[in-house]
Every structure is written in C-alpha cells, then in structure tokens.
C-alpha positions in Angstrom: -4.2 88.9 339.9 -6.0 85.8 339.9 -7.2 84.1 337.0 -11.0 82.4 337.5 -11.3 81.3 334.0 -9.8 78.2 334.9 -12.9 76.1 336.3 -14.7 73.2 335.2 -18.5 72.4 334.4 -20.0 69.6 336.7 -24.3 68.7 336.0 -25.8 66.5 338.7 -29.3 65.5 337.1 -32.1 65.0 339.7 -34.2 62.9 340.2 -37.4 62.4 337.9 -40.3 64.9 339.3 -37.7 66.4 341.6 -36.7 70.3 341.3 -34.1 72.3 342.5 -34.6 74.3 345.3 -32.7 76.0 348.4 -32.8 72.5 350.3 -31.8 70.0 347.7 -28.8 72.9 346.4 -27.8 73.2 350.2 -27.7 69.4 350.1 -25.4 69.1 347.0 -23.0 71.6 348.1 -22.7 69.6 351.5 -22.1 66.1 349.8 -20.7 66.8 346.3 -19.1 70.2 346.1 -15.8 68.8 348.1 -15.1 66.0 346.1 -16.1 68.5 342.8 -13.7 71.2 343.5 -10.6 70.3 343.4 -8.5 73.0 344.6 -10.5 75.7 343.4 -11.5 78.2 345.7 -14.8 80.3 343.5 -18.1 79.3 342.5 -19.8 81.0 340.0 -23.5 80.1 339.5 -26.2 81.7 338.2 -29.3 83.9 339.8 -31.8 81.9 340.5 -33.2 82.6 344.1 -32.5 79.0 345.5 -29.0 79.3 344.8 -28.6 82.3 346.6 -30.0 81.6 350.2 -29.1 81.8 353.6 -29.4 78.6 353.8 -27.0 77.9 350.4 -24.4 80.9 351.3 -23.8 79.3 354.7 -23.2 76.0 353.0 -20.8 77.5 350.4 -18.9 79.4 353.6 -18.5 75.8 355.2 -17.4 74.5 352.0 -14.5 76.9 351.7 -16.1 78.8 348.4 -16.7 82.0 347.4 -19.2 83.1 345.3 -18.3 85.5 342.3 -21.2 87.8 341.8 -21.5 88.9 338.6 -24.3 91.1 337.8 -27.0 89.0 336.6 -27.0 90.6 332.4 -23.1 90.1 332.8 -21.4 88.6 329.8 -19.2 86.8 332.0 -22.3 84.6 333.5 -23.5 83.8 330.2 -21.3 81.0 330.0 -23.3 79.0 332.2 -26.8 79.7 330.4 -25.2 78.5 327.2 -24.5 75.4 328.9 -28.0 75.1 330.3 -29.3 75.6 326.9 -26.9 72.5 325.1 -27.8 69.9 328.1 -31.7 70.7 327.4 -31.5 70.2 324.1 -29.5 66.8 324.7 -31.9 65.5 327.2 
C-alpha cells in the first residue's frame, strides 16, 4: 500500500485585506500547485467550503491531484489545524 505520510507543508500568505475563497484557491492550484508538488500525487486539505468546490475539484483533476477525504473530526486531518494554529500565533 501506499504511504501518504510522506508530504510536505507549503503557506502562500495573501495579500493584506484579501481572503480565501473558491476563486483565489482555484487560482493557486492553477499557478502554484505544479511547481509545489513535486511528484506527489494526494492533496490533503482541510473542510472549508471554498476548498471543496466545483470550481477547486476541477482544478485539482487538471492538476493531476487527488484529494484524500478524511472525515472532517479525523485525527489524521488534524495535522493541518495544528499548523494553522503555530503560523497564527507567528504572524
């Protein structure tokens, strides 16, 4: 079986006053996700609704990535919050 522990952590910071939503994520995964990457094939992300779009899913399929659902109280998505939580209290 394939491992998917393997990945690596990239933060794009936007712009001041901007937010994230389904356009600017489709947008990031267009221009940055190649290049960010590698070779790996899985995205894991978390549940927010703009991540999660048509709009985003069809970008992701275009990219070549699959998205690993893990049920949004999973242990295994966690890992992501955590990080969250460090780069706020950095910023």
């Amino acid at each position: 079986m394939e491992s998917l522990g393997r990945g690596v952590l990239h933060i794009y910071v936007l712009d001041h006053g901007a937010s994230m939503d389904r356009y600017v994520y489709a947008e990031l995964v267009e221009d940055k996700f190649d290049q960010w990457r590698g070779n790996c094939e899985h995205l894991v992300c978390d549940h927010d609704k703009c991540l999660r779009t048509e709009d985003v899913l069809l970008a992701l399929e275009t990219a070549g990535l699959k998205l690993v659902d893990f049920p949004k109280c999973s242990q295994d998505s966690n890992a992501i919050e955590n990080a969250w939580a460090i780069l706020r209290e950095r910023l």
